[in-house]
VODOPA-809274 format. One line per field, with one value per residue (C-alpha): y, z, x; residue in three letters. Coordinates in nm, 2 decimals, m for minus. Layout:
BEGIN
Y	Y | ... $
Z	Z | ... $
X	X | ... $
r	ala | ... $
END
This chain:
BEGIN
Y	4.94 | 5.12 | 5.07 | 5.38 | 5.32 | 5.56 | 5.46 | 5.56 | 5.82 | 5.57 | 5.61 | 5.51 | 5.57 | 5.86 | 5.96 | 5.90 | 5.68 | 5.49 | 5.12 | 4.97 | 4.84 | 4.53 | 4.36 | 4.57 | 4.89 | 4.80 | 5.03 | 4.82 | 5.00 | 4.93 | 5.09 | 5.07 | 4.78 | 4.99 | 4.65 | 4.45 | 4.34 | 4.09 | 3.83 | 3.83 | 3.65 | 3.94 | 3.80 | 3.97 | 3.77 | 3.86 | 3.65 | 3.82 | 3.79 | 3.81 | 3.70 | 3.60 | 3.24 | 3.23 | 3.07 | 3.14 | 3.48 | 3.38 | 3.54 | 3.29 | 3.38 | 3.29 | 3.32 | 3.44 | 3.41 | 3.60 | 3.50 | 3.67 | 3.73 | 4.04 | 4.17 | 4.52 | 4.60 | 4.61 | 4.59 | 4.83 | 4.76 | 4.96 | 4.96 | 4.57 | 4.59 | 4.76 | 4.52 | 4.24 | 4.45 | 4.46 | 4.12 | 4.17 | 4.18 | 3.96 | 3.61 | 3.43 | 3.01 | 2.98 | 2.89 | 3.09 | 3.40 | 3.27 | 3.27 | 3.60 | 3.75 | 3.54 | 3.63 | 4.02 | 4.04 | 3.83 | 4.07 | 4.41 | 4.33 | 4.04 | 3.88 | 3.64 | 3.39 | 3.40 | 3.15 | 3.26 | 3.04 | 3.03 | 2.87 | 2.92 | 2.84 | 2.53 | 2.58 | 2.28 | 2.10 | 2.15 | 2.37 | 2.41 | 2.50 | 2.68 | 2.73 | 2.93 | 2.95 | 3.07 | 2.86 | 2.67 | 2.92 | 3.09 | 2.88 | 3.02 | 3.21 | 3.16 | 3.05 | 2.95 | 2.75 | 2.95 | 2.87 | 2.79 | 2.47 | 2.22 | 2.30 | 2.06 | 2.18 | 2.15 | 1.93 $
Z	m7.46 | m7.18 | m6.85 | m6.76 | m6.37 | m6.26 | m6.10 | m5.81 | m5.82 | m5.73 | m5.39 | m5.45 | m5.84 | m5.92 | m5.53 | m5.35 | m5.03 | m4.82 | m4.82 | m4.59 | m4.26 | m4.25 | m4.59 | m4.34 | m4.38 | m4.72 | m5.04 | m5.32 | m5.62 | m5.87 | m6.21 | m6.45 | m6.76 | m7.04 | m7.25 | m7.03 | m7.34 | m7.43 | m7.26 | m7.15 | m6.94 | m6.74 | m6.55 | m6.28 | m6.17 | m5.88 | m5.80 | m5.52 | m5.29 | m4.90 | m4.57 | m4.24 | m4.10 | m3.81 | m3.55 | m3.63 | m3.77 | m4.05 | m4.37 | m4.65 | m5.03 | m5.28 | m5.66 | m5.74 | m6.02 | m6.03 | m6.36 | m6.41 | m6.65 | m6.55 | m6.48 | m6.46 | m6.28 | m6.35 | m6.04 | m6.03 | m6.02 | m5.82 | m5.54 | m5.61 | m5.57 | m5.30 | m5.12 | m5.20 | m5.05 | m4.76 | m4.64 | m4.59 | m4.21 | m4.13 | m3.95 | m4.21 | m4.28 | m4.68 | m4.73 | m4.52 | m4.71 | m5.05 | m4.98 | m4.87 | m5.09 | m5.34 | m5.15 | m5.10 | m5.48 | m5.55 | m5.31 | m5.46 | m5.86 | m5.86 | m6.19 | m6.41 | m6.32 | m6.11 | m6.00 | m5.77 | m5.77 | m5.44 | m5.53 | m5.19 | m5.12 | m4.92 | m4.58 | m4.33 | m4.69 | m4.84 | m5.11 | m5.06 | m5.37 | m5.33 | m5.55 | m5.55 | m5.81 | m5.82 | m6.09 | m6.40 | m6.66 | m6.90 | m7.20 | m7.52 | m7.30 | m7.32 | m6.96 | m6.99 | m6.76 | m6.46 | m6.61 | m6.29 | m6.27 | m5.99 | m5.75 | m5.75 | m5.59 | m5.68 | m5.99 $
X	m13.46 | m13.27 | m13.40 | m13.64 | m13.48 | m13.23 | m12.88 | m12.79 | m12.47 | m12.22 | m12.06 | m11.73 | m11.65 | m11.46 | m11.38 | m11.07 | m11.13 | m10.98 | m11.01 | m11.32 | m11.23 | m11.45 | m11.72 | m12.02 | m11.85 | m11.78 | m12.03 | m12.10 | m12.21 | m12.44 | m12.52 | m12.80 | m12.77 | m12.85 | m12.83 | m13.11 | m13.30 | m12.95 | m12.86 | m12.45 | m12.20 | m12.01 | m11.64 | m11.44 | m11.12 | m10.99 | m10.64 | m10.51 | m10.77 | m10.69 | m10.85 | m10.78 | m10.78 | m11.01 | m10.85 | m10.47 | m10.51 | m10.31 | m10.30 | m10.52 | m10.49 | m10.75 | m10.87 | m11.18 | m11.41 | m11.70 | m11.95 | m12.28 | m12.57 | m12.74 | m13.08 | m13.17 | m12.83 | m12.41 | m12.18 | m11.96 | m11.56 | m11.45 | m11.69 | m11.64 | m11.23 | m11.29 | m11.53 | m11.29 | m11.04 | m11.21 | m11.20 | m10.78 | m10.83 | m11.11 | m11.09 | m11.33 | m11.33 | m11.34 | m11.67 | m11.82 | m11.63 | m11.69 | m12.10 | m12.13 | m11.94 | m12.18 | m12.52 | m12.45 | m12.40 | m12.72 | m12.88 | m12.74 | m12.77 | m13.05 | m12.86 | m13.03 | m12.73 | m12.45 | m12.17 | m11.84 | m11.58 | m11.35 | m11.02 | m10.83 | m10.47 | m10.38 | m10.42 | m10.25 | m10.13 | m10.51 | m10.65 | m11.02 | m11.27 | m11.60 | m11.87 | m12.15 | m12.42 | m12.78 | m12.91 | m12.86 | m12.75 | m12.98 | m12.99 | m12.81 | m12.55 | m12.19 | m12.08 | m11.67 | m11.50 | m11.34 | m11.01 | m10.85 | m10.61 | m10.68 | m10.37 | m10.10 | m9.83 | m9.46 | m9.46 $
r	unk | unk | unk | unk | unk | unk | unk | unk | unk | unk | unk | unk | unk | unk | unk | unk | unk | unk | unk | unk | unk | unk | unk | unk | unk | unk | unk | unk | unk | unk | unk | unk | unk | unk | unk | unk | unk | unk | unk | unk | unk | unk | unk | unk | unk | unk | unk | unk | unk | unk | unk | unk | unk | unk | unk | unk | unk | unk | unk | unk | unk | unk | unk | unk | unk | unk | unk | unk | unk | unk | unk | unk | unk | unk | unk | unk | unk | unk | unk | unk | unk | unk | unk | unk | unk | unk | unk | unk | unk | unk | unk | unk | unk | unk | unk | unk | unk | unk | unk | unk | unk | unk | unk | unk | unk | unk | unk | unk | unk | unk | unk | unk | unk | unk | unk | unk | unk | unk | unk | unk | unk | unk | unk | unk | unk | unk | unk | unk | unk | unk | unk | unk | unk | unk | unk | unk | unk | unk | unk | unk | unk | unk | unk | unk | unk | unk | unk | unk | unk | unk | unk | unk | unk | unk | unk $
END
């Protein structure tokens, strides 16, 4: 049974807009799960991710990957690139990045589940993994592995 809610219009969908300045200024979308009576795993990847280091102001790169079973709500993808986008120009240590990107989407869609995995780019020599998960997943719904390799360098 569709949900009897209505979705917001989407702020960001089908406009043309510049990218956000900062993850505040930053409009996430989210749409109405018209299949809330199922239980499914939804993935967004998102390889190119950039931030700033902190201190340096160096450019640091990560993969993400963002797994969720949904509640009453679907985050939107663009609004999401977008937000992701976002983060291109801020000084931000790794974990700190990778757990508010995970809380402001638990905020926005209140999922059943929902796990980001932060695999950053070695910084000083050092790759640095973050996880992020809400929960144990729902039993009886197919979570797969992130798919992401261990770095290892050259070799």
């Amino acid at each position: 049974m569709a949900s009897q809610r209505k979705s917001p219009k989407p702020k960001v969908l089908g406009r043309k807009m510049a990218l956000p300045e900062s993850p505040e200024q930053a409009v996430l979308d989210r749409i109405v799960n018209k299949n809330k009576g199922h239980q499914f795993t939804v993935r967004f990847t998102c390889p190119e991710f950039t931030a700033l280091c902190p201190i340096t102001g160096q450019p640091d790169f990560a993969h993400f990957v963002l797994d969720y079973v949904p509640g009453e709500w679907l985050i939107e993808s663009k609004s999401l690139k977008f937000y992701f986008s976002s983060f291109r120009n801020v000084g931000v240590f790794h974990e700190e990045c990778t757990i508010m990107i995970a809380r402001r989407l638990v905020e926005l869609i209140v999922p059943h589940w929902l796990r980001l995995s932060g695999f950053w780019y070695p910084r000083g020599g050092m790759p640095i993994d973050v996880w992020y998960q809400t929960s144990l997943p729902p039993d009886g719904v197919h979570v797969p592995d992130p798919g992401v390799s261990p770095y290892r360098g050259r070799g």
